[in-house]
N, C-alpha and C positions, 0 to 999 in steps of 0.2 A: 581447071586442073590446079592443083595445090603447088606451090612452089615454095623452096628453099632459103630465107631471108639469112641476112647476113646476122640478125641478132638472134634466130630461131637455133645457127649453126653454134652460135656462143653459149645459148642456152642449154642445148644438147651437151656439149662438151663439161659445162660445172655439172650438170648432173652425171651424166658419165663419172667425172672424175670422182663425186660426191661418193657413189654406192661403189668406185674402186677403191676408196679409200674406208669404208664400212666394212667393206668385208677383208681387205687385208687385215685391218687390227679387229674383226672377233676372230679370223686365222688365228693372228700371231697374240692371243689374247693374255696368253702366260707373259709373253716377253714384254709384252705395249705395259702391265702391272708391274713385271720387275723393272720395267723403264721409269714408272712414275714413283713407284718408291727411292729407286736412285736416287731424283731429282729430291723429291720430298724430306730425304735423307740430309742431301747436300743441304737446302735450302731452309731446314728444321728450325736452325738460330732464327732467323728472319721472318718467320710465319709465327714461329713464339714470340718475340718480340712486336710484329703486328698483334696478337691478340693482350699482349700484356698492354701494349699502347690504347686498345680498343678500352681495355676494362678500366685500365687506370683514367683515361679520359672522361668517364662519369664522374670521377672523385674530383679532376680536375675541374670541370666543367660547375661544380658544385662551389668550389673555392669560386670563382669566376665568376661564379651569376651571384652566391648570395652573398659570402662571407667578406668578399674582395669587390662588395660591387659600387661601391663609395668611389677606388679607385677610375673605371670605367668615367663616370662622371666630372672627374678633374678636369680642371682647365691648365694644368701644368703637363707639358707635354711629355716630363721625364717620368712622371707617377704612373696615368696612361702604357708609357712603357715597360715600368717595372711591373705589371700585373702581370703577365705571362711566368716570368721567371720568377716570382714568388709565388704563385698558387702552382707552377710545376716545383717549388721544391717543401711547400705543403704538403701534396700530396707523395710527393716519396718519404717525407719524413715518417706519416702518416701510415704508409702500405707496409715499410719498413719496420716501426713502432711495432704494428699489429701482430706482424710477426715473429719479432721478439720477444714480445710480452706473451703470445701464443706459446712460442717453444720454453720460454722460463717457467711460464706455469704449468705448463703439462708436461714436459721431460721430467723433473724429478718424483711426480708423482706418478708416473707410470715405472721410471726406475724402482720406487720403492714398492709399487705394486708386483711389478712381476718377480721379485728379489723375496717380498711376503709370500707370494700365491706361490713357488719352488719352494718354500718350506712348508707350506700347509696342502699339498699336493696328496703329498704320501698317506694322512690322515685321512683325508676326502676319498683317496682310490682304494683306501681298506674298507671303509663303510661300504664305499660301492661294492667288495668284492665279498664280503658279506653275506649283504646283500641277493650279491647273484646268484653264490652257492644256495641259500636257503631258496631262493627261488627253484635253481635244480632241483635240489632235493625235492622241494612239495610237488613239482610236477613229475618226479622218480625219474628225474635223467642224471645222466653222470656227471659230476663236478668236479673229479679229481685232477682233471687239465688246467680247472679252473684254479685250485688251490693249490698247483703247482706253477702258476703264474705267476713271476714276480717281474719290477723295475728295478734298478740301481739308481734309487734318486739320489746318494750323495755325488755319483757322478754328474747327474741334470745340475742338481744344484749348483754343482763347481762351475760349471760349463757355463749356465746362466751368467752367475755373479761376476766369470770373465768375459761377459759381455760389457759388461758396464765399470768395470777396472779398466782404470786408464793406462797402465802401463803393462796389459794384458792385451786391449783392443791396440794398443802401438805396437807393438810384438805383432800381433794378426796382419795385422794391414800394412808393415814393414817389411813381413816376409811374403804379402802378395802383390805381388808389384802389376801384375796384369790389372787386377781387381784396385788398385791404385790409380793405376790408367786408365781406367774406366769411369772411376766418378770423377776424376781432373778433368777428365774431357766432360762429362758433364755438367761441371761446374764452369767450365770454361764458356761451354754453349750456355750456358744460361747469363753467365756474363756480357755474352755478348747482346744475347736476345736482350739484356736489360740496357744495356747500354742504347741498342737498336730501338728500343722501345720509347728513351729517353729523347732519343733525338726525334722522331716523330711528331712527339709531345711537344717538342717546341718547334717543332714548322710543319706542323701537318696546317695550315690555310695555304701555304705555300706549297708542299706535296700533291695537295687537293687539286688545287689551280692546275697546277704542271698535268697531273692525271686527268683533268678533264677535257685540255686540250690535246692532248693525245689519242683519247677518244674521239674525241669532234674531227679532229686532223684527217684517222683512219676508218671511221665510220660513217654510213649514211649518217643524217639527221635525222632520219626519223627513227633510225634504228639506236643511234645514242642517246635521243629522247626518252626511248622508254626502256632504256638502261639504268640512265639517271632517278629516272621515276620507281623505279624498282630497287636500286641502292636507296632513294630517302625513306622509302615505306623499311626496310632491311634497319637502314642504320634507326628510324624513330622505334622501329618495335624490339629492337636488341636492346638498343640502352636501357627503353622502361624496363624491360626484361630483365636485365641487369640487378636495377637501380631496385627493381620492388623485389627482388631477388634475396639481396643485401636486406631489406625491411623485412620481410621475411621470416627468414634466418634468427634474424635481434630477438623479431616477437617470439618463435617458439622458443628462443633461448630464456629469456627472461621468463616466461611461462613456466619453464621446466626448472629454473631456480627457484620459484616461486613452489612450485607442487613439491620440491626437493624438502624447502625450507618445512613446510606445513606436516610433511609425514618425516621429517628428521630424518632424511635419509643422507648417509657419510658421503665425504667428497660432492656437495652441492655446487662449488664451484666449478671445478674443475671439468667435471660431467657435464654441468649446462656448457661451458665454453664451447667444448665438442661436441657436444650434443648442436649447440647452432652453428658452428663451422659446418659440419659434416650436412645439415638440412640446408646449405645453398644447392645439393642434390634436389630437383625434385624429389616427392613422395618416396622415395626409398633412401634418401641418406639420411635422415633421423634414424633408418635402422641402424646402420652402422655406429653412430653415438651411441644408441642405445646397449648396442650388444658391447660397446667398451664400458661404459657406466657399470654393466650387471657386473664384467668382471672385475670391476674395480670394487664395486660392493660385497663380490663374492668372500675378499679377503678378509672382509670385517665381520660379515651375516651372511651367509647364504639363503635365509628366510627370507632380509629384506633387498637380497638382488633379486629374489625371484616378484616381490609385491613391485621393483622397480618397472621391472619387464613387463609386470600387466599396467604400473601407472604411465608408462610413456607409449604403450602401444594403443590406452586410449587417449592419451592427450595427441597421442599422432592422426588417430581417425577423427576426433575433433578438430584438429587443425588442418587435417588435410580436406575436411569433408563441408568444413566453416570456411575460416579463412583464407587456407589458399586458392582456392577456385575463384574466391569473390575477391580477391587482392589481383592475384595474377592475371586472372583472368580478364578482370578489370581493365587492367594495364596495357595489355596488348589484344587485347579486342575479340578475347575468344568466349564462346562458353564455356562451361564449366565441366560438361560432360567432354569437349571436344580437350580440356589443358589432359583431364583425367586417360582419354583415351593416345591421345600424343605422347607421353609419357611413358604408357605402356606400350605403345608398338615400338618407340624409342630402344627404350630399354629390350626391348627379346631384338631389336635389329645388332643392337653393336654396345651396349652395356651402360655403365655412367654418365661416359660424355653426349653419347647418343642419346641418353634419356634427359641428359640438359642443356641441349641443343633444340629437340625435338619439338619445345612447347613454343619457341619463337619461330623457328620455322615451319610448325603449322599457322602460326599466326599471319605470317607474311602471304604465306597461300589462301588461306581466310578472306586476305584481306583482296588479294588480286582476284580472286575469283567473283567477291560483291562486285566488284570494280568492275567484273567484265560483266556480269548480269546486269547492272545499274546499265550499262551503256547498251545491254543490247535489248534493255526495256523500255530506253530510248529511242534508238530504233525505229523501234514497231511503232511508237505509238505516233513517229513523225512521219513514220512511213501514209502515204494518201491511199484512203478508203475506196476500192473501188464498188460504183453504184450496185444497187443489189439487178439492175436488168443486164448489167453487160455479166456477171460474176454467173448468172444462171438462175434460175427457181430449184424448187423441191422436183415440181412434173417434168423440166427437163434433164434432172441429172439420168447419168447413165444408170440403167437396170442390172441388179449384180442376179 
């Protein structure tokens, strides 16, 4: 007769509690959501500053091994310690720099872009409207809506050019004071997240430590062991990730200076800058360059915004079809068809960040999955053969 053990009575009970606690929160599934955005909400400074500390840690980490690596070497024990705190304020100087020099060269020529493109607007939308009419007409439909359609572009225009009037956008943004309070707060959070990020950066071995006896402390061991195993395969395939990310980026950048230069197309600078910012996107953020490049061309040539649209949507399917599958994929241990396919179920899941996110975190899964076939091909093959007389013959298996 089967009897009631005192750990059978324990083990009932977590599973009980287990599936009462599964089905309370897909009950209460809308509130358990607006509960985690709350938190998410509250905690936003602190998780952006973890992920700026993540990214800037490549940079760092790069000061440190190569450029700083003489220091490491000393036998002076004060030099040793100054490495930290000069390859972290290398690398802000650095993160900081890029982004300076990013907004100085691209703000005024996008000012004067959209400032040009509001005066030649009106030109471009009478050809199109032209255009349209003749088009009605030859198929004998009515156009008279159509050539009673007008814009007030000296209004756009006014409207524009007070966007960029400095004692026009102070007037705006003096008399909205909500909209005030809104980018102070987040510029504030961002302040903080960097600040939060800083400090990381210089005791993350020490945060490290503290966190993994905390672990050890509240976990099995064997169950913290292949926690830890599963953060260092995370943290090595994020950084390459990262790191050939950034390489990336440089190369179709300079590619597309280079194709800029050769077909003399206006604003070469500026366009490639953007053009490789906007490609640390997986596979679709060169679009985004790309669609600013045409209109920045548009203002000069509309001919040759449109020859640009076809030059950089083949140098995109060259790059994306060459190099990045064999760079990226390289890096963090996928195929080429699986970066391609990550990518795109990424992006239809949840957009940008999701689609660049998606090609390391299918990596990681890549990579746990060999991990577990390796081990259970192991296995079998240690598992002992049993003889073929005890296993059975052909004439005595059962008859179907």
């Amino acid at each position: 007769m089967w009897r009631l053990r005192k750990g059978d009575l324990k083990n009932i009970f977590l599973v009980v509690s287990f599936i009462a606690l599964i089905v309370s929160a897909v009950i209460n599934l809308e509130s358990l959501w607006k509960f985690l955005g709350q938190i998410l909400s509250v905690a936003s400074p602190v998780i952006t500053g973890l992920a700026i500390a993540y990214i800037l840690n490549v940079l760092m980490r790069g000061f440190e091994n190569y450029v700083l690596k003489f220091m490491k070497k000393s036998k002076r024990k004060f030099v040793r310690g100054m490495l930290r705190p000069l390859a972290l304020i290398l690398t802000i100087v650095v993160f900081l720099g890029i982004i300076t020099v990013l907004i100085a060269v691209v703000w005024p020529d996008v000012e004067e872009t959209v400032i040009s493109l509001s005066g030649k607007l009106p030109a471009y939308f009478n050809d199109l409207k032209e255009w349209g009419i003749k088009t009605l007409e030859n198929f004998n439909f009515d156009s008279a809506w159509l050539e009673e359609f007008t814009i007030d572009w000296k209004a756009i225009t006014t409207a524009v050019q007070s966007i960029f009037d400095s004692d026009s956008t102070s007037a705006i943004i003096g008399g909205a004071s909500s909209f005030v309070g809104s980018v102070a707060g987040s510029v504030l959070n961002l302040v903080f997240s960097f600040v939060i990020a800083i400090y990381f950066l210089a005791q993350k071995e020490r945060i490290g430590a503290f966190s993994v006896r905390v672990f050890r402390s509240f976990l099995p061991d064997k169950i913290s062991e292949k926690f830890f195993h599963v953060t260092d395969i995370c943290h090595s395939i994020f950084s390459n990730f990262i790191r050939v990310q950034c390489i990336e980026a440089v190369i179709f950048g300079v590619l597309c200076y280079i194709g800029m230069l050769i077909f003399r197309f206006p604003y070469a600078g500026i366009i490639s800058i953007v053009v490789g910012c906007t490609a640390l996107v997986p596979i679709i953020g060169a679009l985004i360059g790309e669609i600013f490049g045409a209109v920045l061309i548009l203002t000069v040539n509309p001919w040759q915004a449109l020859l640009f649209l076809v030059f950089v949507l083949v140098l995109q399917q060259l790059e994306g079809s060459l190099i990045y599958p064999k760079v990226v994929g390289t890096s963090v241990g996928l195929p080429g068809i699986l970066v391609f396919s990550a990518v795109i179920i990424g992006g239809n899941i949840g957009g940008i960040i999701y689609s660049l996110l998606s090609v390391p975190i299918c990596a990681v899964l890549y990579t746990l999955l060999k991990e577990k076939m390796a081990a259970r091909a192991s296995e079998k093959e240690a598992a002992p053969q049993m003889p073929l007389e005890e296993t059975g013959t052909p004439d005595s298996a059962p008859k179907v």
